[in-house]
C-alpha positions as CSV (number, residue, x, y, z in Angstrom):
1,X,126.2,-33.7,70.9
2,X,128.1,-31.2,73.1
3,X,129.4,-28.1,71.2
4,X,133.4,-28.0,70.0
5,X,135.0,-26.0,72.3
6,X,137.8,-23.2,71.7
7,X,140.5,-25.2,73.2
8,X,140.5,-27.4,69.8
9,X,142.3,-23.9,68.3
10,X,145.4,-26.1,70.0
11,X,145.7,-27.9,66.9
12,X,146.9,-24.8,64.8
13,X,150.2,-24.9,67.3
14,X,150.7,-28.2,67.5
15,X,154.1,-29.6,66.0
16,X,155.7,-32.7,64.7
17,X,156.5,-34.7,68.0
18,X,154.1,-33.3,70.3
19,X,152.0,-35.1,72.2
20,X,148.3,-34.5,73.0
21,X,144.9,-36.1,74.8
22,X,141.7,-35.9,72.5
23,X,138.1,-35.7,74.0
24,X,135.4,-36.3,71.4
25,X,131.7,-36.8,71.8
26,X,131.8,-40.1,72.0
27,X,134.3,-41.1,74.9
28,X,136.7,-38.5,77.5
29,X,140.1,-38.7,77.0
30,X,142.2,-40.9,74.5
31,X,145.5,-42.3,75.7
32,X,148.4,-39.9,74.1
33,X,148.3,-39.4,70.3
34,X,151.6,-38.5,69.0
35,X,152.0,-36.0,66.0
36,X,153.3,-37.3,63.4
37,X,153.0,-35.1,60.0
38,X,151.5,-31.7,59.7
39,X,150.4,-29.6,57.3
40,X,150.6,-25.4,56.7
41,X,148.0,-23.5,58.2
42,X,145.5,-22.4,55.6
43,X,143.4,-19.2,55.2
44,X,140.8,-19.1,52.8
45,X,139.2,-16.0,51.9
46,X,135.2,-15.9,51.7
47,X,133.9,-12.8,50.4
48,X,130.3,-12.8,51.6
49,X,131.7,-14.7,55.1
50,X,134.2,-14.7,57.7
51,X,137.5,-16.1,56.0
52,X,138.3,-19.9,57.3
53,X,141.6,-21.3,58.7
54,X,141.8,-25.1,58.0
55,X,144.8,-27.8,59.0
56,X,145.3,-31.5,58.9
57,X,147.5,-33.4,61.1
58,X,148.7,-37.3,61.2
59,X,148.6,-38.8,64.8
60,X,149.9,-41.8,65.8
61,X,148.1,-44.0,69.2
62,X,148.5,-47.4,69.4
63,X,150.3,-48.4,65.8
64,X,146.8,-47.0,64.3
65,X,147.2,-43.7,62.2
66,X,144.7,-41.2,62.3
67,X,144.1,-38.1,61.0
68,X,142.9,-34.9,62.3
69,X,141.7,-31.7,60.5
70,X,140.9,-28.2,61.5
71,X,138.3,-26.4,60.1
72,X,136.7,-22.9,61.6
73,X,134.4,-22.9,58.6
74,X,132.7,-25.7,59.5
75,X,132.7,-28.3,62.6
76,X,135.8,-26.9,64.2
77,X,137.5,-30.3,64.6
78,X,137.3,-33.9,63.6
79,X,139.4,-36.9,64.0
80,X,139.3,-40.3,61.2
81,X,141.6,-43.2,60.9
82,X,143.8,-43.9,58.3
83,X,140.8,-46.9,58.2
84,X,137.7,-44.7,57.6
85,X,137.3,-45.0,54.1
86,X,138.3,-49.0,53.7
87,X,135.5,-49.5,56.7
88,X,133.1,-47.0,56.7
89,X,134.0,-45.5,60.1
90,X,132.5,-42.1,61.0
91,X,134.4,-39.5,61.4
92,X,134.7,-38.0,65.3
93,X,133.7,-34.4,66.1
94,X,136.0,-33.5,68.6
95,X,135.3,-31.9,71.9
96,X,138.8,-30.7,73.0
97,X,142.6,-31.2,72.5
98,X,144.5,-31.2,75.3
99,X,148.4,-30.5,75.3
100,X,149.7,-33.9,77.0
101,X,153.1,-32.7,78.0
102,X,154.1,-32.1,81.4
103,X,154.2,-28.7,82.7
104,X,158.0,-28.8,83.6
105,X,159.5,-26.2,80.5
106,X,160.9,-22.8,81.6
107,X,161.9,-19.9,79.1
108,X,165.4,-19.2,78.4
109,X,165.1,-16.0,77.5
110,X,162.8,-14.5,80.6
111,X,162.4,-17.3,82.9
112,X,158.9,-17.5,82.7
113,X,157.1,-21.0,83.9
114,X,156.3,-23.5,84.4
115,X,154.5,-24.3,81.0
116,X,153.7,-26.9,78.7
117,X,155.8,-27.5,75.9
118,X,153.2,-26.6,74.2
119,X,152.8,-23.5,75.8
120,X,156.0,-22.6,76.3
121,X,156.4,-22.5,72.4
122,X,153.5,-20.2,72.1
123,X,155.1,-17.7,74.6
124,X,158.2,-17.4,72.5
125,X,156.5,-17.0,69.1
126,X,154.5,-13.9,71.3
127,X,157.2,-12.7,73.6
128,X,160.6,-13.2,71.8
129,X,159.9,-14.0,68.1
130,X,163.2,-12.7,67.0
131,X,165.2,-15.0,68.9
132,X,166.3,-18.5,68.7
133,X,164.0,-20.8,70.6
134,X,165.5,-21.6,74.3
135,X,163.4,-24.0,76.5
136,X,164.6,-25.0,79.8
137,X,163.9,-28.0,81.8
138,X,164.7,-25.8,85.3
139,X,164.2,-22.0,85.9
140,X,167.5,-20.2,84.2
141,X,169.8,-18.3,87.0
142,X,167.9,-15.0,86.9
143,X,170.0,-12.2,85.3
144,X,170.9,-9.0,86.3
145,X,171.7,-7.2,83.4
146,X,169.2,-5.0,81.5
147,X,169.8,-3.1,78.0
148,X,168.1,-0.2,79.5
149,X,170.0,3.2,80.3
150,X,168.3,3.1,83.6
151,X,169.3,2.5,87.3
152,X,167.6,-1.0,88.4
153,X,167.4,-1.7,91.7
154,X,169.2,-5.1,93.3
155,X,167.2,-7.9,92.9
156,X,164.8,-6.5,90.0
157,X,165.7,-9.0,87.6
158,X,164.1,-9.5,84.1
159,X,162.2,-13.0,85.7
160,X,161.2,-11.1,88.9
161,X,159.6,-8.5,86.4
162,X,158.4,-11.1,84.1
163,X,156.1,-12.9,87.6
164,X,155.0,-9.4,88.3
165,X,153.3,-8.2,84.8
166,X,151.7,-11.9,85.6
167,X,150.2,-10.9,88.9
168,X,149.5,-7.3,88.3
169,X,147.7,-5.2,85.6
170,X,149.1,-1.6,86.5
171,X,152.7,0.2,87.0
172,X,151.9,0.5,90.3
173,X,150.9,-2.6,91.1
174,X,154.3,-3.8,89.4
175,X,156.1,-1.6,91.7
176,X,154.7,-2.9,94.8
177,X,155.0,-6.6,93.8
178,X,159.0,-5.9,93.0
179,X,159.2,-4.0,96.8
180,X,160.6,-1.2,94.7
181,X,162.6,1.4,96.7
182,X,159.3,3.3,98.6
183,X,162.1,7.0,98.5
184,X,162.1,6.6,94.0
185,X,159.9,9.2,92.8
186,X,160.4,7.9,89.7
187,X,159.9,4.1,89.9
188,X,156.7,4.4,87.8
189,X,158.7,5.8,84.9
190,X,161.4,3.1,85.4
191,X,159.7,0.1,86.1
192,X,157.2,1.3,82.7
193,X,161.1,1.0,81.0
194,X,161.6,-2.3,82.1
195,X,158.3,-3.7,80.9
196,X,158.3,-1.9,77.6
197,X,162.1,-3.3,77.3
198,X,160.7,-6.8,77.7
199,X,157.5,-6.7,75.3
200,X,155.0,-6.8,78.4
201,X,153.4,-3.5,78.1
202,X,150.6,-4.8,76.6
203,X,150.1,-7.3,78.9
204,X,148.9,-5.3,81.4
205,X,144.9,-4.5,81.3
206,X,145.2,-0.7,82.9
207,X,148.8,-0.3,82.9
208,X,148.5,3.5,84.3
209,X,145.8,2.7,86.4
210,X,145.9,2.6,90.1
211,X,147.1,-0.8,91.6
C-alpha cells in the first residue's frame, strides 16, 4: 500500500461547503466530495509520545454519506460510508486530499493570487488574522496608501510588494523586483518597513542577505 502523504494535513482546514478530490489506495481520484459537517480539531496529549491531532468530517458524493477522520497518531487518514458498519465495508486509507476548487480567489486585503478557496482561507488565517475575511473573485484595484510614516515610491503598492516577497528571499532582491529608485540610499531600510508593515518579514529565507 503506498504511504499517506502530507497533503491529507488538508483535512484539518477544510470547511463546511468546501469541496475536495480524494485519492486512496485503492482507486486515483473520486468525483468531488462535498463537506458537509465537521468537527473541532482535537489535540490529545501523550506523555511518553508525540501529542496527536485527530478530526472527523461528513462528505457527501453521489447522495452516499461518508465519513472521513484524521488521525496523526495513527494512519493519517481514512474514509468509510455512512454504510460500513450495516455492510461490513473496509475502511479506505487515504492517499491524498486534494482541494477541488478552482484557483480563481484573490485576497482583499493584499491582492495576493490566484489561490484556491482553500488556500486563499489559509493565507488570511496566516497573513491577516485580525481582519474580517475578504475573498475576491478578480485581483482588487491595487492601493496606494500605506500606514507607514515613510515616502513610497509611485507604483510600490502593497500587491506589487506582496508578488515580490513571493519571488524574492532578501531586501535587496525586493528592491530590484519593485525597480526601486537606483539614487535611494535608503531603499533597504524602507522597503524592510513595508514588508514588516505587511507581516512578510518572515517570509523571506535571508531577508539581509544579498539578492
Amino acid at each position: 500500500m503506498p504511504p499517506v502523504t502530507d497533503t491529507t494535513t488538508l483535512a484539518l482546514d477544510l470547511d463546511v461547503g468546501d469541496t475536495v478530490e480524494i485519492a486512496t489506495a485503492m482507486e486515483a481520484y473520486n468525483s468531488p466530495f462535498e463537506v458537509t459537517d465537521t468537527s473541532p480539531v482535537v489535540e490529545w496529549r501523550v506523555p511518553h509520545d508525540e501529542d496527536w491531532t485527530t478530526r472527523e468530517l461528513e462528505l457527501q458524493e453521489s447522495g452516499t454519506t461518508w465519513y472521513l477522520t484524521y488521525n496523526d497518531g495513527g494512519p493519517t487518514c481514512r474514509l468509510y460510508s455512512a454504510k460500513a458498519d450495516a455492510t461490513g465495508e473496509p475502511v479506505i486509507d487515504i492517499i491524498e486530499v486534494e482541494d477541488a476548487d478552482s484557483d480563481e480567489v484573490y485576497c482583499g486585503h493584499c491582492g495576493k493570487g490566484s489561490m484556491s478557496a482553500q488556500g486563499g482561507r489559509v493565507h488570511h488565517g496566516h497573513k491577516h488574522p485580525e481582519e474580517p475575511r475578504d475573498l475576491r473573485d478578480s485581483p482588487p484595484e491595487d492601493s496606494e496608501d500605506w500606514d507607514v510614516s515613510i515616502d513610497v515610491p509611485e507604483g510600490v503598492t502593497p500587491a506589487a510588494v506582496e508578488a515580490a516577497v513571493d519571488e524574492r528571499d532578501t531586501l535587496r532582491g525586493i528592491v530590484e523586483e519593485l525597480d526601486w529608485p537606483q539614487d535611494d540610499d535608503r531603499a533597504r531600510g524602507r522597503v524592510r518597513t513595508l514588508v514588516y508593515s505587511l507581516g512578510r518579514y518572515e517570509d523571506l529565507s535571508n531577508p539581509e542577505g544579498q539578492p
